[in-house]
C-alpha positions in Angstrom: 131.4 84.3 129.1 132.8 85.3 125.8 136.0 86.4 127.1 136.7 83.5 129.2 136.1 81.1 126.5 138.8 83.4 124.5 141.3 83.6 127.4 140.8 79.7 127.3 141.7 79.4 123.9 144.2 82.3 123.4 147.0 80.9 125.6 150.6 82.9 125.8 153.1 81.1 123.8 155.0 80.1 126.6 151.8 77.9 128.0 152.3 76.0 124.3 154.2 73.1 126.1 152.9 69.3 126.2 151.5 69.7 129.4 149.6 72.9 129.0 148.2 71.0 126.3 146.8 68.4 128.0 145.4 70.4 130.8 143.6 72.7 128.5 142.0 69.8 126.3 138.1 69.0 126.4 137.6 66.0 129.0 136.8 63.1 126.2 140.5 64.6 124.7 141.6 64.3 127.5 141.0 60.8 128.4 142.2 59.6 124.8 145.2 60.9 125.3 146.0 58.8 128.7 144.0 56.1 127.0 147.4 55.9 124.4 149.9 57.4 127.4 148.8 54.0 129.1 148.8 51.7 126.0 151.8 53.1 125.0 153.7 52.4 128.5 151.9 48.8 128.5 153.4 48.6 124.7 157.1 48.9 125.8 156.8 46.9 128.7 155.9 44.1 126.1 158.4 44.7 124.2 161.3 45.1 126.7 159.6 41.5 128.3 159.4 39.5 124.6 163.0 40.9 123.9 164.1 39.6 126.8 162.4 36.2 126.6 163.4 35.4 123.3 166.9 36.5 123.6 167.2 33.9 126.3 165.3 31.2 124.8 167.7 31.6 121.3 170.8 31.2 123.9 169.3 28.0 126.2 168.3 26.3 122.4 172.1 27.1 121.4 173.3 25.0 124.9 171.1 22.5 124.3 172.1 22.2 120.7 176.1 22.3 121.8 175.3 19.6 124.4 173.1 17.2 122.3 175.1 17.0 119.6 178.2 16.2 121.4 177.4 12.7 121.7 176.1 12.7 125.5 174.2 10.1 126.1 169.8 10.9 125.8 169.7 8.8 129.2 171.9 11.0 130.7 171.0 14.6 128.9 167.5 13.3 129.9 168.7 12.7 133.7 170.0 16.2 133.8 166.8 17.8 132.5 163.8 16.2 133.4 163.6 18.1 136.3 164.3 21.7 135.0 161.7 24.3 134.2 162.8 23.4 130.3 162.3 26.1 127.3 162.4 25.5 123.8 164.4 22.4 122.4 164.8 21.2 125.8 160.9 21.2 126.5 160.8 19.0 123.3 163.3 16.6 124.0 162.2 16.0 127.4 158.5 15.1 126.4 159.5 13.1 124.1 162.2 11.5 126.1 159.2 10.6 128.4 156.9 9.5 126.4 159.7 6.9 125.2 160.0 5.9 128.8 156.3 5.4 129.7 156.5 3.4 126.6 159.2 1.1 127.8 157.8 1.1 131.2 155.8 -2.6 132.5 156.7 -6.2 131.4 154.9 -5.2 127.9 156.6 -1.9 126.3 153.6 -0.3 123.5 156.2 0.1 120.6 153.6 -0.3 118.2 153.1 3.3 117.7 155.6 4.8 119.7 157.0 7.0 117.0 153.1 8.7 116.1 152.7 9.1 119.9 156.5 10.7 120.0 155.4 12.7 117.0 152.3 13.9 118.4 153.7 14.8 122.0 156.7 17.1 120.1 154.2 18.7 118.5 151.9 20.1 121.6 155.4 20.7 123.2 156.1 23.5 119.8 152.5 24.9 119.9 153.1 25.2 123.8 156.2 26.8 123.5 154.7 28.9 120.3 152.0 30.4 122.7 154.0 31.0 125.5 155.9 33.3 122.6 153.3 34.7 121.0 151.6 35.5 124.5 150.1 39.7 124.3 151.5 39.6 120.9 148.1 40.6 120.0 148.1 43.6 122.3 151.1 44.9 120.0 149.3 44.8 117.1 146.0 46.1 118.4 147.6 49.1 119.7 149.4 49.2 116.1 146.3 49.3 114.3 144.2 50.9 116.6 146.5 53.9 118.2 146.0 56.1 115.0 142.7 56.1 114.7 142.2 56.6 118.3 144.7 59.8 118.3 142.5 61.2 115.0 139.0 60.5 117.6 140.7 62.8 119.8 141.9 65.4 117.1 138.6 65.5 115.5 136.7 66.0 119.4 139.5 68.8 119.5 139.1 70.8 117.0 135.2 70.5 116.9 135.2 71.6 120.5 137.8 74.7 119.1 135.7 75.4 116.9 132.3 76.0 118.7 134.5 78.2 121.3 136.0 80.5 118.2 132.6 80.7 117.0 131.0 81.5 120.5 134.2 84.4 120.6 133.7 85.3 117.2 137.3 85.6 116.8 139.7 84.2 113.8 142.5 85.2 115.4 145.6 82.9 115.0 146.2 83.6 118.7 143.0 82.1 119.3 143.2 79.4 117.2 146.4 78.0 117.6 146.4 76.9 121.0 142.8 74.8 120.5 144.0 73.4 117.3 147.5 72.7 118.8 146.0 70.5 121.7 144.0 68.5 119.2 146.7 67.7 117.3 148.9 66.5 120.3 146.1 63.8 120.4 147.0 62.8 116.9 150.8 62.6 118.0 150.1 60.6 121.0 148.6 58.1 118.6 151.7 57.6 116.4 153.9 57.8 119.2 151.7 54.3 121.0 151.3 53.0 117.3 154.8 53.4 115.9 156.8 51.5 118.1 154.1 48.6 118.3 154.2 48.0 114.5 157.8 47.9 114.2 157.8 45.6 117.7 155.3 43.2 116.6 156.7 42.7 113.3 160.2 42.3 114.6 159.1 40.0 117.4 156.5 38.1 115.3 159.8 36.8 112.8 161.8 36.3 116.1 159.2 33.7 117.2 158.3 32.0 113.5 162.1 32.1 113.2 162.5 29.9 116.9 159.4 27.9 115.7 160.9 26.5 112.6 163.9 26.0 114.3 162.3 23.9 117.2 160.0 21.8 114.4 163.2 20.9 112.2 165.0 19.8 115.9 161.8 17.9 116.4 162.3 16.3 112.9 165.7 15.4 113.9 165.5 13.8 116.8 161.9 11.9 115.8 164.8 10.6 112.8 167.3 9.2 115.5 164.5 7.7 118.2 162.8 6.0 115.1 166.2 4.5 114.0 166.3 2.9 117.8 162.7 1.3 117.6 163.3 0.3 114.4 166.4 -1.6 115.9 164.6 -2.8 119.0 161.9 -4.5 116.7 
């Protein structure tokens, strides 16, 4: 029994690669280690998917910004969009475009408080669009926190399990040690490597999407200034 457990732990330098590694580990290792493999695959895929929204929401809100403020008319800009799957600035102006309409709609138009109804509808369309943005966020920054401490569960399950087995082959050798210690750690580094990346994702994406809502709230600011200037005139 002894010398199994030390042919376990004393493995040729050449069985030192990442996959050794992992099939040597104790089971609970083991499973922490494909526990952050997993999170940190389901990490990137975030990241490459938020990249990829939020680069195209920046370039639709640059249109939409080139073509409202050319002077179009709002009935026709409004024509062209209400029908669109809208993002962004266009998702603003075209509920508030229809609320303005419903408003105008019957022998009786309810101007009274068009503008806080306007107001109000602009602002669900931001925190709509905010959410869509800020959608598995979270799971970034979970995995951010979490991964390292996870990794260090696994080290410390590692190198306990090493332990009993050097003490069961009552050996100190560093041939025997290394290997066991060696697989623990690899726990550690699949921590950082899940954790890194998330950080430095969530915080990049996270000013990305504050960055789009500020812009979006001073467009809804805007363009509540120019359809108040128009009821104003109609009263």
């Amino acid at each position: 029994m002894d010398q199994l457990v030390q042919s376990t732990l004393a493995a040729p330098e050449g069985e030192l690669s990442f996959f050794a590694l992992f099939w040597q580990a104790h089971l609970i290792v083991k499973l922490v280690m494909v526990g952050l493999l997993i999170a940190s695959v389901w990490c990137w895929a975030i990241i490459v998917d938020k990249v990829m929204l939020l680069g195209r929401m920046m370039r639709q809100m640059n249109r939409f910004e080139n073509v409202f403020w050319s002077g179009q008319s709002l009935e026709d800009l409004y024509g062209t969009l209400q029908n669109r799957s809208n993002q962004g600035m266009a998702a603003l102006f075209v509920a508030a475009m229809r609320e303005w309409k419903r408003s105008h709609e019957g022998a009786r138009p309810a101007i009274a408080s068009l503008q806080q109804r306007i107001d109000r509808v602009m602002d669900v369309a931001i925190q709509r669009e905010a959410e869509r943005m800020e959608s598995r966020l979270l799971v970034l920054a979970s995995v951010g926190s979490a991964g390292p401490f996870i990794g260090l569960f696994g080290t410390v399950w590692g190198i306990m399990t090493s332990f009993q087995a050097i003490a069961n082959s009552e050996s100190t050798n560093l041939a025997v040690v290394a290997p066991g210690i060696a697989e623990a750690l690899f726990a550690t580094a699949l921590g950082l490597l899940a954790a890194i990346p998330a950080v430095i994702a969530y915080n990049m994406l996270s000013n990305r999407v504050a960055k789009a809502v500020t812009r979006m709230e001073g467009f809804a600011d805007e363009f509540s200034a120019i359809l108040s200037r128009q009821i104003d005139q109609g009263l």
